[in-house]
N, C-alpha and C positions, 0 to 999 in steps of 0.2 A: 609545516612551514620551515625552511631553511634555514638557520641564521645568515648565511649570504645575503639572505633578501632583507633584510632589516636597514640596509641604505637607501630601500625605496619609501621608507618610512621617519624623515628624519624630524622628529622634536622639538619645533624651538619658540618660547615661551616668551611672551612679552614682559621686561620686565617692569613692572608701575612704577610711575613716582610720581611726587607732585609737580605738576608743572607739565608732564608732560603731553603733548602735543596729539592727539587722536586725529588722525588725517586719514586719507581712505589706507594708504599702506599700512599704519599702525591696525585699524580695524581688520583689515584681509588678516595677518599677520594671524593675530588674536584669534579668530574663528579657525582660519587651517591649522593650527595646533592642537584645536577639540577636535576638528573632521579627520584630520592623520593619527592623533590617539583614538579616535574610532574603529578608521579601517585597520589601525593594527591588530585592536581588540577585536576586531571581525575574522581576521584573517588568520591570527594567531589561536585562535581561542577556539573557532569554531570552522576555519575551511574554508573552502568555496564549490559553489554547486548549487544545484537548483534546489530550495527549502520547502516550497509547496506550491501547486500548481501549476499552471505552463505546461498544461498538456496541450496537445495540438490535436485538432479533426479537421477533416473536409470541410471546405467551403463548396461555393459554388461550382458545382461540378462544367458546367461550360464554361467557365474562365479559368478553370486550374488554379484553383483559391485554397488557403489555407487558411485556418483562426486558430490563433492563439490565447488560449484561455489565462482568463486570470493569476496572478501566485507571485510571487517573488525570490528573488535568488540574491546571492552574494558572490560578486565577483572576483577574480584574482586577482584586487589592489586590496579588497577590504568594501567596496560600495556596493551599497543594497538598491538592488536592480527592482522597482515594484512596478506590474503591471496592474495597473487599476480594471480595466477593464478588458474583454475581450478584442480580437486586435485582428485583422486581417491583414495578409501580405498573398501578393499574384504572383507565379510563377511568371517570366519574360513567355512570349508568344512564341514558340517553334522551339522552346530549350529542350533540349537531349542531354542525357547525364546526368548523374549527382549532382543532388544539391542538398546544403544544408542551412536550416534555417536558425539563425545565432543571434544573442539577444546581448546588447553594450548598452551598459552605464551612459547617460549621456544627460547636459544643461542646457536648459533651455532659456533665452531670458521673457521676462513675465512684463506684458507690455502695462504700463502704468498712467496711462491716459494722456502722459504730458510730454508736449517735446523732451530733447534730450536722454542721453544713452536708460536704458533700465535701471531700475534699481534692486531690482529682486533677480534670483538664479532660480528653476525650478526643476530640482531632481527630476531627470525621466529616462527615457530607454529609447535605443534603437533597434530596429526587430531587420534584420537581411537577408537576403536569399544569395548565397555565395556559394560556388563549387570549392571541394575540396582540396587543399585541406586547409583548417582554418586556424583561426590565428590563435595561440597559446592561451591569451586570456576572455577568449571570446567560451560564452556559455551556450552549449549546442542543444535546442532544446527537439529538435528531429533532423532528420535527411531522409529523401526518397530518391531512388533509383529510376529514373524519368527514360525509360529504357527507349522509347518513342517519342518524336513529337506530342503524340495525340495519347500517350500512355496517362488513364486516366488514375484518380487519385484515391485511395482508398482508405479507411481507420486501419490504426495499427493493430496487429491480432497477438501482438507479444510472441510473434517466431522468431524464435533465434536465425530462422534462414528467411530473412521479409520478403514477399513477392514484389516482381518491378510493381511500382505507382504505390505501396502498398506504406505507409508513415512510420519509418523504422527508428522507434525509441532508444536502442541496442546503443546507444552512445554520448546518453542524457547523464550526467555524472549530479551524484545527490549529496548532500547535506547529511541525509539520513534515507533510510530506504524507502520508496513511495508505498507507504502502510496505509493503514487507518491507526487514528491514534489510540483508539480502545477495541478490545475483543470482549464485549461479552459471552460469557456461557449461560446457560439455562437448565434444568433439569428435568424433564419430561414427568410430570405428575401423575400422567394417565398409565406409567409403567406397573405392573403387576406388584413390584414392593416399591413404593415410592422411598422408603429411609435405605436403598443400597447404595452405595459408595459415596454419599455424599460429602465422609470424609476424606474421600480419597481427590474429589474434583479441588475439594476445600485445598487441602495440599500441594496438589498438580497448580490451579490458579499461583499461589504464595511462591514456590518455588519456580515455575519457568519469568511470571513476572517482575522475580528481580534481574532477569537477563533479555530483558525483549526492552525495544526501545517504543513499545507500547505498551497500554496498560491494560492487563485483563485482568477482568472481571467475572466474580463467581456468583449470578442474581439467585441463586438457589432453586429451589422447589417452584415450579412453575406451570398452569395452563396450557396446553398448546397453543392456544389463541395470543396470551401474552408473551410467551417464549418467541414464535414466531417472528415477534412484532419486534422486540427488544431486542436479540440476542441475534451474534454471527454462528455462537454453534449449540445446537441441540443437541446433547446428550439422553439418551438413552438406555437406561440400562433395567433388567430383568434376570424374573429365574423361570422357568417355564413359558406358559404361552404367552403371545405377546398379542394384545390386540389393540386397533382404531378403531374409534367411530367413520363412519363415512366421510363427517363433515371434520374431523380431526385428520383424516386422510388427505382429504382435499387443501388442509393447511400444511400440510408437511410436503407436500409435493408443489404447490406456490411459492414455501419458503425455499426448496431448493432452488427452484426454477429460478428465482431472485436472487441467487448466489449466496445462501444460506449453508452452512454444513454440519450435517446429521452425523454422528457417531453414538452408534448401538453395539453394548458388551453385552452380556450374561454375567452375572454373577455366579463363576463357576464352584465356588464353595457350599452356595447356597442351592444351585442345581444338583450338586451329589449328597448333598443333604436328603434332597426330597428326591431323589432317584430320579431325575428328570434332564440328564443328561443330553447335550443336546437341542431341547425343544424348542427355547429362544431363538436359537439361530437359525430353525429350521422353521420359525413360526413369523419372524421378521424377512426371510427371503422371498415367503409365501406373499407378504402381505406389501412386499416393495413391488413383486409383480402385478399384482393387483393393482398397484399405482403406475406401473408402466415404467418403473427403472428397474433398469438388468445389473444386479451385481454377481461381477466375474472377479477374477484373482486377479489381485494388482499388485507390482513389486518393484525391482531395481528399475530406476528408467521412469516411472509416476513420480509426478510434482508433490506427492505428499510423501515421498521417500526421500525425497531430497531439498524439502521447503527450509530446512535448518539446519538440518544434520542428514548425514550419508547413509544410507542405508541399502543391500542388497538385500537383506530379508526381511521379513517382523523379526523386533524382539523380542526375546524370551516372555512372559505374561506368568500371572498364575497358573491359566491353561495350556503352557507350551507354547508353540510357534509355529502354529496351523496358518495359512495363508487367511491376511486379511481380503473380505472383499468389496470392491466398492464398484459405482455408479453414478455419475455427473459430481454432485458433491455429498454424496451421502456413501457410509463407510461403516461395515459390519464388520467387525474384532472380536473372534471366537476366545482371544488370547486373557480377555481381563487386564486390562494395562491399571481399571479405575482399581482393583485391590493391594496391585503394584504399587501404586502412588501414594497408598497408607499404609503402607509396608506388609503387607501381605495381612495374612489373617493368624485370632489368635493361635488356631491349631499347626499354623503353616507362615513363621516368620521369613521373611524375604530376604536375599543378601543383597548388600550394595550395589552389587554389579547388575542385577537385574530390576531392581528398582531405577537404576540410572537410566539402562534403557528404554525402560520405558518412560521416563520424564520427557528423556533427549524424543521421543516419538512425539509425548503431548507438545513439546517445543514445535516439533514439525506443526503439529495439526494446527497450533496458533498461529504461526506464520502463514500457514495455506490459509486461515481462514481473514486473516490481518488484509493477506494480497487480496482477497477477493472482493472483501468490503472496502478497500483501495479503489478498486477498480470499477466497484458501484460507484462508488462519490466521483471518480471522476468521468465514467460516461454521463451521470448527471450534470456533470458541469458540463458538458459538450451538449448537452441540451440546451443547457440556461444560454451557454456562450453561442449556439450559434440561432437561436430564439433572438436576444438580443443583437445580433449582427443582423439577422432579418428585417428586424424590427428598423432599427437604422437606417438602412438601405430604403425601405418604404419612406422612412420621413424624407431621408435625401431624396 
């Protein structure tokens, strides 16, 4: 916030005594001094932007509808924008062109049974459909490219290049970044040494979560069954062969399909210990195809090289900087980043620099995993939200 702007914010305080007079302008007086040191403290303190929810989905597809889901925002005066409920707005009949749907602060008065003016104001919102561009303090919670009359209307797919009709988020400005507020991790129990690296996760968790504006969590030593259920990322780590059960199989490939995210290392101290060089990752590739996901080399240019920090290669690892590989959300690392993370081993202490890298990676893997459990919660709310608009519509 500017100091310039602090004239749209002015101060001024009633001051009491005895005798005096409470009339409607003394009372107005007295509350807009609390409500202007609010929006200050909103605006100064913490921003303006959309704070949580307000995502938008298709509505009815034959009236070119949109819903706007539940959340609330803070506007550029300092007023907290809350939509209570799921909200529908129509696109005009035959419009062509951008549009964007923008969402204002607005008072309603609250009818009170009896003749004469209201006596109550109640905070609410106006939701518009206006071509752009729009006005400086309006909150943009989507726009679509209406390239056709009849161009129909589609969920957002989070492309940076949106297809026409397609709900292009690319201009929704936030509070904080649309996350999940916690990431937990889990540790895979069925791994061949279940006590490896668990002080390195222990580490990785403490250190990336004093810098994420979410909070991860390290649930430790875990079942597939409860990992699954609890946790955004399975960890996986081994020295030698790596096997499933059938039915552990079938949970690990639900949970990614459910936007869950698998990372599997070796413990490569412990695999040249036992001369077994290799065998995990050659026994975790085997047993991904058997589940029917293909991991191939992934690098510059992948959302998980660039979820936090930049990356054109892997970082350095205990094992070097052999190309990580992944598929859908699951992610095999020949490199050992979890002995990295407790500073190497005793025979083989790590330096700074490559311990950093590899944190700065697990930062990546939190945030790829933060966005995706994002992004479950909020297809869920596009469920709930347009469940209940259905719903609505039926009573109407």
């Amino acid at each position: 916030m500017d100091v310039e702007e602090l004239v749209s914010f002015p101060l001024h305080r009633v001051a009491a005594r005895d005798g005096l007079v409470i009339d409607a302008a003394t009372w107005t007086d007295a509350h807009t001094y609390h409500q202007t040191a609010q929006r200050l403290h909103n605006r100064a303190l913490h921003g303006w932007g959309i704070v949580a929810g307000l995502s938008v989905v298709p509505g009815d597809p034959t009236r070119r509808t949109v819903i706007l889901q539940p959340g609330f925002a803070l506007d550029n005066d300092g007023q907290t924008v809350v939509v209570p409920q799921p909200t529908r707005a129509e696109i005009p009949p035959g419009y062509q062109g951008v549009v964007c749907l923008v969402l204002r602060f607005a008072q309603a008065p609250l009818a009170s049974g009896s003749r004469g003016p209201a006596t109550r104001l109640a905070d609410s919102y106006h939701l518009e459909l206006i071509p752009p561009p729009i006005l400086p303090g309006d909150i943009e919670v989507a726009r679509i490219d209406l390239a056709t009359i009849d161009t129909p209307i589609r969920p957002s797919t989070g492309s940076v290049r949106p297809e026409p009709g397609e709900i292009d988020a690319r201009f929704r400005r936030y509070l904080r970044p649309p996350v999940a507020d916690t990431v937990a991790i889990g540790q895979f129990t069925g791994a061949s040494h279940d006590d490896l690296h668990g002080q390195g996760l222990i580490d990785m968790a403490h250190e990336c979560g004093v810098s994420t504006p979410f909070a991860l969590r390290f649930l430790g030593l875990l079942p597939v069954d409860e990992a699954t259920a609890r946790c955004d990322i399975l960890y996986i780590g081994g020295a030698g062969e790596f096997r499933l059960t059938p039915r552990e199989g079938v949970q690990v490939r639900a949970f990614v399909e459910g936007g869950g995210v698998v990372l599997a290392e070796p413990c490569v101290e412990r695999e040249t210990r036992q001369r077994e060089n290799g065998r995990f990752v050659a026994s975790f590739r085997r047993l991904m195809a058997d589940l029917q996901i293909d991991l191939t080399e992934i690098g510059r240019g992948h959302p998980l090289f660039r979820a936090r920090h930049v990356f054109g290669l892997p970082p350095d690892g205990l094992g070097g900087s052999a190309p990580i590989l992944g598929g859908g959300n699951v992610f095999l690392n020949p490199n050992d980043y979890a002995c990295c993370w407790q500073g190497g081993t005793e025979a083989e202490p790590l330096p700074r620099e490559t311990i950093r890298g590899a944190m700065e990676f697990a930062a990546n893997l939190a945030w790829y995993a933060a966005d995706r459990a994002g992004r479950r919660a909020r297809e869920h709310d596009g469920v709930v939200a347009s469940a209940a608009v259905g719903k609505g519509q039926q009573e109407g």
